[in-house]
N, CA, C and O atoms as CSV, one atom per row, in Angstrom:
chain,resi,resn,atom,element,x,y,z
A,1,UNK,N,N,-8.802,-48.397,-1.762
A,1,UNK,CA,C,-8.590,-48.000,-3.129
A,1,UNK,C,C,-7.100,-47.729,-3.329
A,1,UNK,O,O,-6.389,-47.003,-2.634
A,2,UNK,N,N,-6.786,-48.376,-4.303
A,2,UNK,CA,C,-5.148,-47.705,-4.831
A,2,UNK,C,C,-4.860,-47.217,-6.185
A,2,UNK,O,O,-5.471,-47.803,-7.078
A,3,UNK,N,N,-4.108,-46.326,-6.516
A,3,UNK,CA,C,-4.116,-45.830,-7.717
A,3,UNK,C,C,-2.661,-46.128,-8.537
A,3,UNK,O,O,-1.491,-45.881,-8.241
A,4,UNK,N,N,-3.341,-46.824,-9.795
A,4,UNK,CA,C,-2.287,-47.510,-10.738
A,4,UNK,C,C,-2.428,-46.199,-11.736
A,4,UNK,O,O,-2.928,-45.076,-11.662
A,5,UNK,N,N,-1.591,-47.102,-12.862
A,5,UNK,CA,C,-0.990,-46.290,-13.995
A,5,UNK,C,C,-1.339,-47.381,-15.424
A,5,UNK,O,O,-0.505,-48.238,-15.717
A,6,UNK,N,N,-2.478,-47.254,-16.140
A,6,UNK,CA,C,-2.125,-47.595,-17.553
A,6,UNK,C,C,-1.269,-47.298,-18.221
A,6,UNK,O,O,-0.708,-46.217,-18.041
A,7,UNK,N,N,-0.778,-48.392,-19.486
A,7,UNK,CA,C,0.356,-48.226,-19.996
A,7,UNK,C,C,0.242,-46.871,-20.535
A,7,UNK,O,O,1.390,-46.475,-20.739
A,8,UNK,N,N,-0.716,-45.867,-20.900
A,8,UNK,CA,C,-0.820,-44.566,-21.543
A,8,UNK,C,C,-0.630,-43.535,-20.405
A,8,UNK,O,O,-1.239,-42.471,-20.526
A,9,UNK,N,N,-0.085,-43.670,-19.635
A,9,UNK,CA,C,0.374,-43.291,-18.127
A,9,UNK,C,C,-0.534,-42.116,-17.620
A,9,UNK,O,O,-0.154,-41.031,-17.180
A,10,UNK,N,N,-2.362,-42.763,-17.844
A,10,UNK,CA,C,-3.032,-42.369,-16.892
A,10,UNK,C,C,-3.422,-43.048,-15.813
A,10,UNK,O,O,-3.781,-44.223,-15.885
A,11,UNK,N,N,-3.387,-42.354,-14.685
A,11,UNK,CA,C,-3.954,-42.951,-13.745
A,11,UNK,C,C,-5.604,-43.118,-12.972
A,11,UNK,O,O,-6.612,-42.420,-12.861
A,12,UNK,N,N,-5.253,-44.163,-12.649
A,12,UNK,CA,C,-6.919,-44.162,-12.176
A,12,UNK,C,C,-6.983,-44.956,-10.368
A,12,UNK,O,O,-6.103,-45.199,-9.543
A,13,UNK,N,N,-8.294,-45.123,-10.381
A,13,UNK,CA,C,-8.151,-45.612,-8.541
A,13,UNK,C,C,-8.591,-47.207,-9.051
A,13,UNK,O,O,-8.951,-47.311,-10.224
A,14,UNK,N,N,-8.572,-48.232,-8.342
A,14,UNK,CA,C,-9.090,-49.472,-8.331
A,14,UNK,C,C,-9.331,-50.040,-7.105
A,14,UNK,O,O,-8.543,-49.885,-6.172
A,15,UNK,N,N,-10.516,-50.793,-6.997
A,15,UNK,CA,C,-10.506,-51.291,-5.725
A,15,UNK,C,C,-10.108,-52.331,-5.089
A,15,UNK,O,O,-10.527,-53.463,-5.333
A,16,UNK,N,N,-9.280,-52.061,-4.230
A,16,UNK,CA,C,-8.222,-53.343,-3.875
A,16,UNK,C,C,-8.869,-54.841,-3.245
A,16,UNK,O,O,-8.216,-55.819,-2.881
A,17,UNK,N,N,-10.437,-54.664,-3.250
A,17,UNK,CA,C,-10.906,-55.335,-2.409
A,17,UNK,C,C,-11.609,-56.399,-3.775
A,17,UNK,O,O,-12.381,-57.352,-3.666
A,18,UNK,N,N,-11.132,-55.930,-4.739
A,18,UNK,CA,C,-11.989,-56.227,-6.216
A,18,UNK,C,C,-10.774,-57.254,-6.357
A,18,UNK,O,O,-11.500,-58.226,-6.567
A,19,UNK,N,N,-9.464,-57.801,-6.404
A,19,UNK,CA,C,-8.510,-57.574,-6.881
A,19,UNK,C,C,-8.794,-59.310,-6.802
A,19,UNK,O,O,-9.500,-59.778,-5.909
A,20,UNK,N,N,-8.556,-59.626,-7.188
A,20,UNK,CA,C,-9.008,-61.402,-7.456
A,20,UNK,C,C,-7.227,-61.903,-7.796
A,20,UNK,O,O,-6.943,-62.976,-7.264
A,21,UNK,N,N,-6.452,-61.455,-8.337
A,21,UNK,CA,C,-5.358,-62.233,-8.804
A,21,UNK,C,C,-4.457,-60.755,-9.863
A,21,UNK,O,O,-4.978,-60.113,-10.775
A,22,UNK,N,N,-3.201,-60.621,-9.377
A,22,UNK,CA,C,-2.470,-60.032,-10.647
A,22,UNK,C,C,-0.495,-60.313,-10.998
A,22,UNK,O,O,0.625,-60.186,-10.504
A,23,UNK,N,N,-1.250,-60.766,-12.217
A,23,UNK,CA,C,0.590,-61.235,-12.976
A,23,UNK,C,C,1.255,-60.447,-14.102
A,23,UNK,O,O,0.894,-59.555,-14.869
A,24,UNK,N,N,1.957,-60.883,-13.966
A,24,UNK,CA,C,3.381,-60.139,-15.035
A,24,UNK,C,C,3.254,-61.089,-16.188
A,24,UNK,O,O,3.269,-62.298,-15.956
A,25,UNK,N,N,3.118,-60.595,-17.527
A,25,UNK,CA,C,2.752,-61.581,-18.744
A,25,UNK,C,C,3.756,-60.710,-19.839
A,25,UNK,O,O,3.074,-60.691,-20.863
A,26,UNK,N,N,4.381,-60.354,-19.981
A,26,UNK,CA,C,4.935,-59.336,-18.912
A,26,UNK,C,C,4.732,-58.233,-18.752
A,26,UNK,O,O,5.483,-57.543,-18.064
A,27,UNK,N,N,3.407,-57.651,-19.483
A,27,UNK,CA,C,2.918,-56.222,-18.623
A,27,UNK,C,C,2.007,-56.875,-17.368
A,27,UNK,O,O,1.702,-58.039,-17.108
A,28,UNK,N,N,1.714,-55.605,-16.715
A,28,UNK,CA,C,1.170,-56.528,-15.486
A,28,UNK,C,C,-0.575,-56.435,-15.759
A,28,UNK,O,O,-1.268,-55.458,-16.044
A,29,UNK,N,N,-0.843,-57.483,-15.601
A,29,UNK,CA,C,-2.339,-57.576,-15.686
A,29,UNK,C,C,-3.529,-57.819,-14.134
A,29,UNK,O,O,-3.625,-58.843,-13.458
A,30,UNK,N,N,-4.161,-56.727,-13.980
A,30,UNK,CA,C,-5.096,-57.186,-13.071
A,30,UNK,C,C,-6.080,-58.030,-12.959
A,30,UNK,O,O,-6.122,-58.195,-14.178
A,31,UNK,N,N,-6.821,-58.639,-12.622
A,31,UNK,CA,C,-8.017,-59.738,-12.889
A,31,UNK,C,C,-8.503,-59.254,-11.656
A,31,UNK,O,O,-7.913,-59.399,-10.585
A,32,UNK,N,N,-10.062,-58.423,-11.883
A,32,UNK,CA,C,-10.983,-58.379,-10.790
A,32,UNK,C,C,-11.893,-59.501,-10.315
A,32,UNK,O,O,-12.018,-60.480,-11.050
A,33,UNK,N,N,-12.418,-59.460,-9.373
A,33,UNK,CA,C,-13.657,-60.762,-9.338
A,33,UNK,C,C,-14.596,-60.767,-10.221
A,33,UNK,O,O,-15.267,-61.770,-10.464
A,34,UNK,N,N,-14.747,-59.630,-10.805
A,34,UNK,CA,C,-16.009,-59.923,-12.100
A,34,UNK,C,C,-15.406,-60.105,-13.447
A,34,UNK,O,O,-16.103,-59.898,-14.440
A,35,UNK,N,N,-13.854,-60.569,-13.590
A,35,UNK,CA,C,-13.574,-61.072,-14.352
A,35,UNK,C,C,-12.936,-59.922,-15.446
A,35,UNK,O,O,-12.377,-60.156,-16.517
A,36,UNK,N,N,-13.126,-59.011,-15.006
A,36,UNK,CA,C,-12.502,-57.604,-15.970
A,36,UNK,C,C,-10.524,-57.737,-15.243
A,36,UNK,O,O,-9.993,-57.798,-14.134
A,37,UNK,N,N,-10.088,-57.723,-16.661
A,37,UNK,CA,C,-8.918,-57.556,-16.726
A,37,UNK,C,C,-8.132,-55.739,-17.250
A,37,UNK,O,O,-8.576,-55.025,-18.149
A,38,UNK,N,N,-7.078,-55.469,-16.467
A,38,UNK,CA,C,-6.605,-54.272,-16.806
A,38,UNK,C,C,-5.426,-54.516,-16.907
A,38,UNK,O,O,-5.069,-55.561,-16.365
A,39,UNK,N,N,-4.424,-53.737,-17.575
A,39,UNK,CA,C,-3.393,-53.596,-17.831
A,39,UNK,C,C,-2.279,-52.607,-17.208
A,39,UNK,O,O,-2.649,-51.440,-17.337
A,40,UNK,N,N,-1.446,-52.686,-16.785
A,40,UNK,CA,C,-1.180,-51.391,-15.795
A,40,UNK,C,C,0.650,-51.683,-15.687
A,40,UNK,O,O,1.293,-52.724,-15.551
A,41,UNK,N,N,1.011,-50.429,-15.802
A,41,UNK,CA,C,2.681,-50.188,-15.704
A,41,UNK,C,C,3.022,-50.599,-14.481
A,41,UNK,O,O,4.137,-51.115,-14.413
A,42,UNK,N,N,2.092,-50.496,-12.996
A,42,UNK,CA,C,2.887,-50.333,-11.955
A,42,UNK,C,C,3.424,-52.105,-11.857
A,42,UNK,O,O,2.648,-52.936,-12.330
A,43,UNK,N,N,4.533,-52.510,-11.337
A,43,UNK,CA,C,4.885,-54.262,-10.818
A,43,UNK,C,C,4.285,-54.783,-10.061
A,43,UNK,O,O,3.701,-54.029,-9.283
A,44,UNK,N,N,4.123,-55.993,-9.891
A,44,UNK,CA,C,3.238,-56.813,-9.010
A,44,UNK,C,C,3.751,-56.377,-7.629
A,44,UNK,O,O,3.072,-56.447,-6.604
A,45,UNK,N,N,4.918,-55.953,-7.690
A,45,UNK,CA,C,5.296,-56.025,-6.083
A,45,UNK,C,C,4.867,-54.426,-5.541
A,45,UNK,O,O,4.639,-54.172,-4.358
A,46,UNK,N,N,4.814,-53.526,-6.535
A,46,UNK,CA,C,4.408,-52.037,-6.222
A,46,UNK,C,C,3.103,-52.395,-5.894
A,46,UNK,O,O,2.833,-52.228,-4.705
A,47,UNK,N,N,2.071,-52.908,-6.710
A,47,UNK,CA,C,0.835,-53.294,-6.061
A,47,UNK,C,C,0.263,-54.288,-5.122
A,47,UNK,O,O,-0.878,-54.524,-4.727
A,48,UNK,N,N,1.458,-54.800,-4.891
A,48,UNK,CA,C,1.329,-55.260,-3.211
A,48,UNK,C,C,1.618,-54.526,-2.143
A,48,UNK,O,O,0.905,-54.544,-1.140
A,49,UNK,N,N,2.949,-53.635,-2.274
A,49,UNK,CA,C,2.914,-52.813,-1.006
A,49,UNK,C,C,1.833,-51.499,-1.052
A,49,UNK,O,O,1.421,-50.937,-0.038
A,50,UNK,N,N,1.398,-51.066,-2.685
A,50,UNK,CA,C,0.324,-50.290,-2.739
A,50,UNK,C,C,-0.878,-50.922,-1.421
A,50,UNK,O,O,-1.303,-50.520,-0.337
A,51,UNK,N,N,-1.057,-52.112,-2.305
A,51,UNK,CA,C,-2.526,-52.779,-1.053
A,51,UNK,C,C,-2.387,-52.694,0.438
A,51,UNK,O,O,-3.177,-52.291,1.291
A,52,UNK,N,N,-0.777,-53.339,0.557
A,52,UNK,CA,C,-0.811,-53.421,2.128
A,52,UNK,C,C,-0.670,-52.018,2.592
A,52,UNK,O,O,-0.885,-51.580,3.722
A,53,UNK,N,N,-0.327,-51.473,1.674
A,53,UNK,CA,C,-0.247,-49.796,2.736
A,53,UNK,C,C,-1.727,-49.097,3.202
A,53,UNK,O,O,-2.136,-48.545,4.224
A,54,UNK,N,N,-2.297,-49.436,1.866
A,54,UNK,CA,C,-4.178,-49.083,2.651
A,54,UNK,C,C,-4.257,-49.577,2.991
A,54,UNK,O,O,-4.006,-49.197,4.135
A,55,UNK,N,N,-4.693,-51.328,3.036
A,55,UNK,CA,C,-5.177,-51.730,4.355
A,55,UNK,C,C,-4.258,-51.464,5.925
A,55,UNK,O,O,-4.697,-51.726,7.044
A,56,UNK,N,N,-3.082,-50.958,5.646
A,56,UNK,CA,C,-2.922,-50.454,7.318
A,56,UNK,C,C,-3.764,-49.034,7.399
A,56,UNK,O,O,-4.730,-48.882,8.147
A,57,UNK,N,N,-3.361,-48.244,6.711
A,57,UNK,CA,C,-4.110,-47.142,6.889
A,57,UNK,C,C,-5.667,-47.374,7.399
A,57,UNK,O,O,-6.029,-46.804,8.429
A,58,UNK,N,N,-6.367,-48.022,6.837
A,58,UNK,CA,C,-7.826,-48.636,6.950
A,58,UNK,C,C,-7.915,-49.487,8.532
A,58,UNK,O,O,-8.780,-49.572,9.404
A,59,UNK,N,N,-6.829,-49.919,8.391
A,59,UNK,CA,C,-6.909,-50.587,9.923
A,59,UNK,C,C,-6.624,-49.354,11.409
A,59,UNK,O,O,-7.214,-49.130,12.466
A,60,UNK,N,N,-5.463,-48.837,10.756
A,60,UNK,CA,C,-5.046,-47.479,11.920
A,60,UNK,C,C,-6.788,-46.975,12.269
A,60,UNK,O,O,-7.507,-47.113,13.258
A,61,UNK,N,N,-7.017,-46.258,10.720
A,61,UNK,CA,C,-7.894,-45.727,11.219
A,61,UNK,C,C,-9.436,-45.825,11.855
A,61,UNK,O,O,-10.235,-45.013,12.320
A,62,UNK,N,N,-9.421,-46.833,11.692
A,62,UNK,CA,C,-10.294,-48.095,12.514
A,62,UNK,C,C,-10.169,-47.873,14.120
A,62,UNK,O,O,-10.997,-47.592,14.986
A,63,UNK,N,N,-9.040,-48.074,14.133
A,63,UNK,CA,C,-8.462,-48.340,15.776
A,63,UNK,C,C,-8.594,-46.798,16.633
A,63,UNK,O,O,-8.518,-46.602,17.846
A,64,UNK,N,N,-8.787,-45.958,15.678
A,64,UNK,CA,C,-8.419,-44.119,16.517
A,64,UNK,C,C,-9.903,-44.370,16.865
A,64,UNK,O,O,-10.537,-43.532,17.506
């Protein structure tokens, strides 16, 4: 799970495992696998190192 920011700068959690595709149009838009789109302040590249940082975490803690 990672937690973005709608443009009304609440935040919420999303699941990264949902995450089907997300672009800059130029707000940034998420596209889940069920086809629900969100809108969100954080950059494509914040929600890439957002993702890769849980999945290490998820992996570390796998491995303990």
């Amino acid at each position: 799970m990672i937690k973005v920011k709608r443009l009304n700068d609440k935040e919420f959690v999303v699941n990264s495992e949902l995450i089907l595709f997300v672009e800059e149009t130029p707000d940034t838009v998420i596209t889940l696998t069920n086809g629900q789109k969100i809108v969100v302040v954080d950059s494509v590249d914040e929600i890439i190192k957002k993702v890769i940082r849980y999945k290490a975490e998820i992996h570390n803690f796998e491995r303990r």
